[in-house]
N, CA, C and O of each residue as an XYZ file, in Angstrom:
548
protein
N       0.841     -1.177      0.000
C       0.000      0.000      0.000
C       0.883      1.236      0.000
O       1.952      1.335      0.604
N       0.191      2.354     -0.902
C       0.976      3.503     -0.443
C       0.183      4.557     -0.570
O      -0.726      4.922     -1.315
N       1.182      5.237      1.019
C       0.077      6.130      1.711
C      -0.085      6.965      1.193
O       0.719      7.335      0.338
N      -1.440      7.783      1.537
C      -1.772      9.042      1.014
C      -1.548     10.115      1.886
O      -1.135     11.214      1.514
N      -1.841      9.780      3.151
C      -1.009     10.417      4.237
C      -1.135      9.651      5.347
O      -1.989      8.806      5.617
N       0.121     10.159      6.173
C       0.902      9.526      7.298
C       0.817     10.503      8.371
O       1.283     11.642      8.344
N      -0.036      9.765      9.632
C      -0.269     10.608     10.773
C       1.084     10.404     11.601
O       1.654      9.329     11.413
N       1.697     11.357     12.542
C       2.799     11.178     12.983
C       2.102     11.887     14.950
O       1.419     12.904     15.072
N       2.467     11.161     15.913
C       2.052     11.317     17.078
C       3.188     10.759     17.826
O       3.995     10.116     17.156
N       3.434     10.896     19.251
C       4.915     11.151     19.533
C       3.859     10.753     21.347
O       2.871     11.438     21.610
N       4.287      9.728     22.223
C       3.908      9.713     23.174
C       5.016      9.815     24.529
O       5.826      8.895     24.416
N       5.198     10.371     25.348
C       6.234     10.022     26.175
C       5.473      9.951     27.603
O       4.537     10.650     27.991
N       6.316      8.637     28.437
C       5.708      8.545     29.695
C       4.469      7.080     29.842
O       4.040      6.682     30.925
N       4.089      6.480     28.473
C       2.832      5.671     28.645
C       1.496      6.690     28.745
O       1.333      7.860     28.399
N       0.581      5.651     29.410
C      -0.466      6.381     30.025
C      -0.558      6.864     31.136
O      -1.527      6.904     31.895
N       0.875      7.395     31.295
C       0.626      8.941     32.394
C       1.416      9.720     31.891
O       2.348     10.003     32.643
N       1.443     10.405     30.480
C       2.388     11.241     30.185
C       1.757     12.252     29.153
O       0.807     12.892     29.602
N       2.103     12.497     27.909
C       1.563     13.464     26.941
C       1.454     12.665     25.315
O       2.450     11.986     25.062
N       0.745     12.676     24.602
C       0.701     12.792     23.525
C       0.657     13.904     22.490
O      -0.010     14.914     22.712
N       1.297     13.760     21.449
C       1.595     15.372     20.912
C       1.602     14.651     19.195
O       2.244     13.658     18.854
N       0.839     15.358     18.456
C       1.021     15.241     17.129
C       2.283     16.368     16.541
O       2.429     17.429     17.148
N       3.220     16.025     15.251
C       4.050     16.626     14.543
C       3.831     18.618     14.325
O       4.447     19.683     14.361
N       2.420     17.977     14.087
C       2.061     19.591     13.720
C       1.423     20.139     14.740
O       0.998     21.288     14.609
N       1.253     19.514     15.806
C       0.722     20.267     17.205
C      -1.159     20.561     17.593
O      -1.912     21.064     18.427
N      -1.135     19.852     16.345
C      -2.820     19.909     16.516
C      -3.336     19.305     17.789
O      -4.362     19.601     18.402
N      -2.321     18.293     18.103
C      -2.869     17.188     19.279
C      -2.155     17.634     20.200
O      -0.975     17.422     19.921
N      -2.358     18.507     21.839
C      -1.294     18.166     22.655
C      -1.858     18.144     23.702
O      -2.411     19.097     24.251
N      -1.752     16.788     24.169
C      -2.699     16.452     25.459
C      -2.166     15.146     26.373
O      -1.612     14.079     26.109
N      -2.724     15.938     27.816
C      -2.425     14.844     28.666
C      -3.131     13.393     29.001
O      -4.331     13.194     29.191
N      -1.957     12.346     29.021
C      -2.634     11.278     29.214
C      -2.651     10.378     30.949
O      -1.996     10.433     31.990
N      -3.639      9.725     30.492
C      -4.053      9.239     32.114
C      -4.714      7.777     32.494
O      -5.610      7.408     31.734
N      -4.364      6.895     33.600
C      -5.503      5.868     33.400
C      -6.556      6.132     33.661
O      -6.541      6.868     34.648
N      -7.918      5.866     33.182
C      -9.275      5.818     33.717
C      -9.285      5.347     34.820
O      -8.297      4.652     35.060
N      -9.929      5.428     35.524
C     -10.396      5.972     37.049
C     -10.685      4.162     37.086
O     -10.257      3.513     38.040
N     -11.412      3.520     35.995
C     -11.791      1.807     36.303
C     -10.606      0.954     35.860
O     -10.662     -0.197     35.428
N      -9.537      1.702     36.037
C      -8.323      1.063     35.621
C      -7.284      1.499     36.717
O      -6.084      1.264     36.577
N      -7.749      2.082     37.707
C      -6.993      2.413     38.819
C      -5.998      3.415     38.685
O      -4.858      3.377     39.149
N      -6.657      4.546     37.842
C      -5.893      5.978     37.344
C      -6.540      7.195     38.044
O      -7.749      7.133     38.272
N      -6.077      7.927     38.285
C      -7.144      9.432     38.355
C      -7.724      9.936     37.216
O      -8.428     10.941     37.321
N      -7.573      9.471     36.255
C      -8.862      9.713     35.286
C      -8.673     11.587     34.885
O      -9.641     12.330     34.724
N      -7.054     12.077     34.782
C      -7.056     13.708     34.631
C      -6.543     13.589     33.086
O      -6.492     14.692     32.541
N      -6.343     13.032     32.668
C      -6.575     12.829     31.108
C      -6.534     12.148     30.485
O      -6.259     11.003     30.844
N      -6.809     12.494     29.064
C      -7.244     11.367     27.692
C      -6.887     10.276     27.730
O      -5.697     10.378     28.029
N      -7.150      9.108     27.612
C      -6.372      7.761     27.759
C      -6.906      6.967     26.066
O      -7.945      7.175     25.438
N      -5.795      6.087     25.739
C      -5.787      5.712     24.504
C      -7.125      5.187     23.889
O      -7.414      5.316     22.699
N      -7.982      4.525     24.916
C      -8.828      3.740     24.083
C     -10.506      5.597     24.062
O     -11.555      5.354     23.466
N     -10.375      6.717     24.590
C     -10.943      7.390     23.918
C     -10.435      7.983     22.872
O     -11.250      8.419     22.060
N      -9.018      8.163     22.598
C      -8.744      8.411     21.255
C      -8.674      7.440     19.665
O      -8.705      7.712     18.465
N      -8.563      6.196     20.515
C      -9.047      4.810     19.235
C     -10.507      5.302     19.149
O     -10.840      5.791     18.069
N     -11.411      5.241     20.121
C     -12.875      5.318     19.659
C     -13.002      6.624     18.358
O     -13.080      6.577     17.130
N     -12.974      7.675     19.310
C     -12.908      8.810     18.460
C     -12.606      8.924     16.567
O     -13.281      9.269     15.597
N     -11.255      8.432     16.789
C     -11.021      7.996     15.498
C     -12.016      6.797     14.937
O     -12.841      7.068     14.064
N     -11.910      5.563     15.433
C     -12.807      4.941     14.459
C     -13.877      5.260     14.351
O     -14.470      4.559     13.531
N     -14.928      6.607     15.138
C     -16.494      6.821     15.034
C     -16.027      7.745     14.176
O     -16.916      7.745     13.324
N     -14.886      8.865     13.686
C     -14.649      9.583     12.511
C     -14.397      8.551     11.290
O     -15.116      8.711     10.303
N     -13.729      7.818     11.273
C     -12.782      6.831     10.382
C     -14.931      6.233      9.473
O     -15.498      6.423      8.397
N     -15.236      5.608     10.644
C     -16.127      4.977     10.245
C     -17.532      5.360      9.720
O     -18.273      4.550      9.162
N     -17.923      7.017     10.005
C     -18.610      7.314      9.627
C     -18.629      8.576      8.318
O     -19.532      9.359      8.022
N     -17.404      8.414      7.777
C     -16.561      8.500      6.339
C     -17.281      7.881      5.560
O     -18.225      8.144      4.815
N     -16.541      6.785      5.916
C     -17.004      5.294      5.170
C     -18.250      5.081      4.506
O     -18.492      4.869      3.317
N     -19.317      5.221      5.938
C     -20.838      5.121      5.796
C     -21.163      6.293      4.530
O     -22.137      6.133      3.795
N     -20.561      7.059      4.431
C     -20.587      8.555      3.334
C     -20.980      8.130      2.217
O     -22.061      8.019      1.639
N     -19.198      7.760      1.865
C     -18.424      7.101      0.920
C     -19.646      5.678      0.292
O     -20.013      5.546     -0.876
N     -19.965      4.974      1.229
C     -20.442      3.800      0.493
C     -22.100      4.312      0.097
O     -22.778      3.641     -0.682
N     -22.658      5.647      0.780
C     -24.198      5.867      0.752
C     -24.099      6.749      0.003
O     -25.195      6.814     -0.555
N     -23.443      7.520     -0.394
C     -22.582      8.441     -1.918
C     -23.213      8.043     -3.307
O     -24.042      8.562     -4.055
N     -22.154      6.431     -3.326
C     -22.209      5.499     -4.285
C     -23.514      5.231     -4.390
O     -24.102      5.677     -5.376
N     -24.220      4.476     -3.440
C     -25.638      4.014     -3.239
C     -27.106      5.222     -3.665
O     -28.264      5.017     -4.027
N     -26.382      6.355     -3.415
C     -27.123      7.330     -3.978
C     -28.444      7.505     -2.639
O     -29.555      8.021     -2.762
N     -27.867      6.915     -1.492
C     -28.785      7.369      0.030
C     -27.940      8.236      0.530
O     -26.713      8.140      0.521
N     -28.763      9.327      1.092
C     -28.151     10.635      1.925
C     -28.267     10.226      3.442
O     -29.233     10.279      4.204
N     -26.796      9.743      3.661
C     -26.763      9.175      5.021
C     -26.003     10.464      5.898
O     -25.506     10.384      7.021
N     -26.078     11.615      5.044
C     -25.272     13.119      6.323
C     -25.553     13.114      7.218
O     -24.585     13.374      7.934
N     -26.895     12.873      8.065
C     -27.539     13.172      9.362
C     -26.856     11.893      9.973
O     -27.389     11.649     11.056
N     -25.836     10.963      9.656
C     -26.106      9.551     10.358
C     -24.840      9.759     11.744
O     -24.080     10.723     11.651
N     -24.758      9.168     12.502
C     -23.818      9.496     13.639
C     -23.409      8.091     14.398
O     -24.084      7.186     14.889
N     -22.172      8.293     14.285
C     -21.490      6.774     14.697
C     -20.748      7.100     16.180
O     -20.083      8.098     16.458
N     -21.059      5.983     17.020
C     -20.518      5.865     18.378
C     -19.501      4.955     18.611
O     -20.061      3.861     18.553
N     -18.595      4.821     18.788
C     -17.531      3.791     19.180
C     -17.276      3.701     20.470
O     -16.835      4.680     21.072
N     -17.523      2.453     21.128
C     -17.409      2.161     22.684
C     -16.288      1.356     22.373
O     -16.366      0.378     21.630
N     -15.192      1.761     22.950
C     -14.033      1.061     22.811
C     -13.974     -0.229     24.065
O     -14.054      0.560     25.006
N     -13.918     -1.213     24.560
C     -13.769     -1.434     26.103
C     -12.056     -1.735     25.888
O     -11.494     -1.331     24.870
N     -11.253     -2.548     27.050
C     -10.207     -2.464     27.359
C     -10.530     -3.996     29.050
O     -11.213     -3.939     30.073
N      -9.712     -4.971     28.529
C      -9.828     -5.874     29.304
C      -8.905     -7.163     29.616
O      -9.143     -7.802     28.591
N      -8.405     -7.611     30.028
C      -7.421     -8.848     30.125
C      -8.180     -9.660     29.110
O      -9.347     -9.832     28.757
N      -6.488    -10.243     28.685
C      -7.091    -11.489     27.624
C      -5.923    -12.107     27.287
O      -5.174    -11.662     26.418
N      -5.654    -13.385     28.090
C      -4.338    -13.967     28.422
C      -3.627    -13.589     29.297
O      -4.006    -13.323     30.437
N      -1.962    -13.477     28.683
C      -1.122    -12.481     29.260
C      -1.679    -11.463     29.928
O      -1.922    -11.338     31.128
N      -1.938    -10.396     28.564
C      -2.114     -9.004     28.668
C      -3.248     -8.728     28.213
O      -4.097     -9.545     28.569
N      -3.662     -7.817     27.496
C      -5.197     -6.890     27.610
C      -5.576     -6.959     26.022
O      -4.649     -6.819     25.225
N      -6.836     -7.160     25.554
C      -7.246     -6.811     24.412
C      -8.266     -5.615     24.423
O      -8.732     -4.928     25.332
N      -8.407     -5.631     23.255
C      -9.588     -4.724     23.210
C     -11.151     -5.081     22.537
O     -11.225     -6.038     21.768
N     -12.395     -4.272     22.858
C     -13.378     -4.584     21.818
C     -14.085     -3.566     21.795
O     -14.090     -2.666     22.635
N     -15.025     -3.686     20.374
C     -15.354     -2.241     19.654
C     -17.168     -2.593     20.083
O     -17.490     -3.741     20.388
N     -17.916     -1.775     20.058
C     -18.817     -1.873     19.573
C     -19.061     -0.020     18.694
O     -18.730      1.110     19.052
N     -19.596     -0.418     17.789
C     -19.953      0.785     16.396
C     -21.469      0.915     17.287
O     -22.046     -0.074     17.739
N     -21.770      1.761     17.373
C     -23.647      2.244     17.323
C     -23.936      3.121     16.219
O     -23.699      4.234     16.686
N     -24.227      3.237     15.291
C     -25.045      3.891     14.059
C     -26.076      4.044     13.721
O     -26.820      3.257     13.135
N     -26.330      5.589     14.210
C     -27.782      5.912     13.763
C     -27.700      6.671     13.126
O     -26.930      7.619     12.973
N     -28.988      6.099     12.422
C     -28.983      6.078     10.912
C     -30.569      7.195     10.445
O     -31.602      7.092     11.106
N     -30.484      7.898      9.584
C     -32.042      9.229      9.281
C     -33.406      7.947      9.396
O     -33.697      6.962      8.719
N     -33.894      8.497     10.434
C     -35.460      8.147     10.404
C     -35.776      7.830      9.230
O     -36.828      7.190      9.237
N     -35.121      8.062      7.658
C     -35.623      8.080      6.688
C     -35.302      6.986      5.752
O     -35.820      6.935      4.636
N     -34.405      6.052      6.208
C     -33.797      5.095      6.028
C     -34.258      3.772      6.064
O     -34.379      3.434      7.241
N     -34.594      2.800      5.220
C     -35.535      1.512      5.729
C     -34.358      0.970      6.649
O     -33.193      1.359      6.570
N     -34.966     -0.243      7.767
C     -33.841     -1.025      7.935
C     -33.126     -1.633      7.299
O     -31.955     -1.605      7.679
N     -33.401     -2.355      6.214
C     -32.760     -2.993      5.202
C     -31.635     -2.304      4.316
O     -30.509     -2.788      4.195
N     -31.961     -1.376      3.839
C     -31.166     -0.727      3.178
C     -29.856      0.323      4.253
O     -28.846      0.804      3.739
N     -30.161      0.456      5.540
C     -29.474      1.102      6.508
C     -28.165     -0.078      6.563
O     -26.964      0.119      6.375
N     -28.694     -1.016      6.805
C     -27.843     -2.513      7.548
C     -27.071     -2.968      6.406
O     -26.120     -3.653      6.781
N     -27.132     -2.848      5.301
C     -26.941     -2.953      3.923
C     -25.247     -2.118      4.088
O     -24.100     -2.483      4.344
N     -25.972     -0.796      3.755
C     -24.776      0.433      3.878
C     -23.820      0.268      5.280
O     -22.643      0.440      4.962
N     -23.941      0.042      6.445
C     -23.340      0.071      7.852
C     -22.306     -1.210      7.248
O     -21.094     -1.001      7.221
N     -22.918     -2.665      6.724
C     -22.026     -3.573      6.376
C     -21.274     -3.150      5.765
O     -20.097     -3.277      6.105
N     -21.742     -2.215      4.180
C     -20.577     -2.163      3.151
C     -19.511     -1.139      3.897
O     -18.303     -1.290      3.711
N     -20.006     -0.120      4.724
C     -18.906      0.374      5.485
C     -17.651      0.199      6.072
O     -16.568      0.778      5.982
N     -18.309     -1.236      7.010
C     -17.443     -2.205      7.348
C     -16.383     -2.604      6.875
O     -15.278     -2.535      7.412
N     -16.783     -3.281      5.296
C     -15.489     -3.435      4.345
C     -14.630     -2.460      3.700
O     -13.545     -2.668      3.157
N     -15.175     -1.518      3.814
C     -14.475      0.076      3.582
C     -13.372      0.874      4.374
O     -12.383      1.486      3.971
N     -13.797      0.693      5.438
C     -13.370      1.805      6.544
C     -12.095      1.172      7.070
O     -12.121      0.051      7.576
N     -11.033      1.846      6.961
C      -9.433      1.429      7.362
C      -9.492      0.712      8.640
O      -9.009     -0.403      8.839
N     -10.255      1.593      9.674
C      -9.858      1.207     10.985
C     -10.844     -0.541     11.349
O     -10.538     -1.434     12.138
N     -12.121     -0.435     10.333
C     -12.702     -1.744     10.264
C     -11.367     -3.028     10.043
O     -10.867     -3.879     10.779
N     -11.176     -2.610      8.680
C      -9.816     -3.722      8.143
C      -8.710     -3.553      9.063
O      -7.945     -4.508      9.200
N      -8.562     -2.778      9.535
C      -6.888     -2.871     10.562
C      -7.698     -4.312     11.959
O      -7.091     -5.266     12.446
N      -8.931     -3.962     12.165
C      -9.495     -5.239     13.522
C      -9.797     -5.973     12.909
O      -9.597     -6.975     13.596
N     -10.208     -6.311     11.950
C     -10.795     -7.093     11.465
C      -9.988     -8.694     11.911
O      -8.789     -8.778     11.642
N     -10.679     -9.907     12.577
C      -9.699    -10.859     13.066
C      -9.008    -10.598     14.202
O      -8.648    -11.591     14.834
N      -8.675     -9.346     14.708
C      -7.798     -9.172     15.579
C      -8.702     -8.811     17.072
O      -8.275     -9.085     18.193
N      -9.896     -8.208     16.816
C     -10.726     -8.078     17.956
C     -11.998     -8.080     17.446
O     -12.032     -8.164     16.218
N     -13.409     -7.992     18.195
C     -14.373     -8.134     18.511
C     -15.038     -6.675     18.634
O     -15.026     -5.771     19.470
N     -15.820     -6.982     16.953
C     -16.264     -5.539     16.687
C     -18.204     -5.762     16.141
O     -18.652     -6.466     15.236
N     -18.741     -5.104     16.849
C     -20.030     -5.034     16.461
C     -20.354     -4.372     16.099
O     -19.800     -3.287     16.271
N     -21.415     -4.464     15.368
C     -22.239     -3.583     14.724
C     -23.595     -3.572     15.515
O     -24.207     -4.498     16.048
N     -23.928     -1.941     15.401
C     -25.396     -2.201     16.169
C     -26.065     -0.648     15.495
O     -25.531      0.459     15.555
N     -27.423     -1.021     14.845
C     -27.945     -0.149     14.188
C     -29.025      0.639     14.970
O     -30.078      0.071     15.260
N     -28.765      2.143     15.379
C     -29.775      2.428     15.961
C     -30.641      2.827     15.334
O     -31.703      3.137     15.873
C-alpha cells in the first residue's frame, strides 16, 4: 500500500504522560481511567481509538451511501471502545452504534453500515484481531 497520508504522534511517559502530534494539533495529557486504577485527569488511549474509528467509520458510511445514492449526512457513529485482560495481557473490543435518518428503511441502513465495514481502514486494521459489532440504531 501507499500512503496518502501519514499521521505522525509522539507519546512520552505511557499512560501517564503526553501525547503530541508533529504539527501540534494534538497536545494532550494522558491518564488511566479511574476503572483502571488511574485518576482519570486525562485522555487515555482507548478514547482516542474510539474517536477515530467513530470519525474513520462514519466516512465510510458517506463514501459507500454516496455510491448508493442514500443521503446518510444526518447519520452518527458511536464507538465504545472497552479495554480488558485477555491472556497475558489486555485486548480490546469495539462496539460501532449507528444511527442512521429516520428516513432510512432497515434494510437498506444494515446494507450500507455492512458495506462500510469493508471500507473503513480502521474496520480492516481489527478485522480478526478483535471483537467488533455492529449495532444499528
Amino acid at each position: 500500500m501507499d500512503a496518502l497520508y501519514t499521521a505522525v504522534a509522539t507519546a512520552t511517559h505511557g499512560r501517564e504522560g503526553r501525547a503530541v502530534t508533529n504539527d501540534g494539533k494534538i497536545d494532550l495529557a494522558l491518564a488511566m481511567p479511574v476503572e483502571l486504577g488511574g485518576n482519570g485527569q486525562g485522555t487515555n488511549p482507548e478514547q482516542l481509538f474510539a474517536a477515530g474509528y467513530a470519525a474513520c467509520f462514519g466516512s465510510a458510511l458517506g463514501l459507500v451511501g454516496r455510491a448508493a445514492k442514500v443521503d446518510v449526512s444526518d447519520a452518527a457513529v458511536t464507538a465504545e471502545v472497552g479495554i480488558g485482560k485477555q491472556g497475558e495481557g489486555f485486548g480490546l473490543k469495539v462496539a460501532l452504534r449507528v444511527e442512521l435518518p429516520d428516513t432510512l428503511d432497515e434494510e437498506t441502513g444494515r446494507k450500507l453500515v455492512e458495506q462500510a465495514h469493508q471500507v473503513c481502514p480502521y474496520s480492516n486494521a481489527t478485522r480478526g484481531n478483535i471483537e467488533v459489532d455492529l449495532v444499528i440504531e
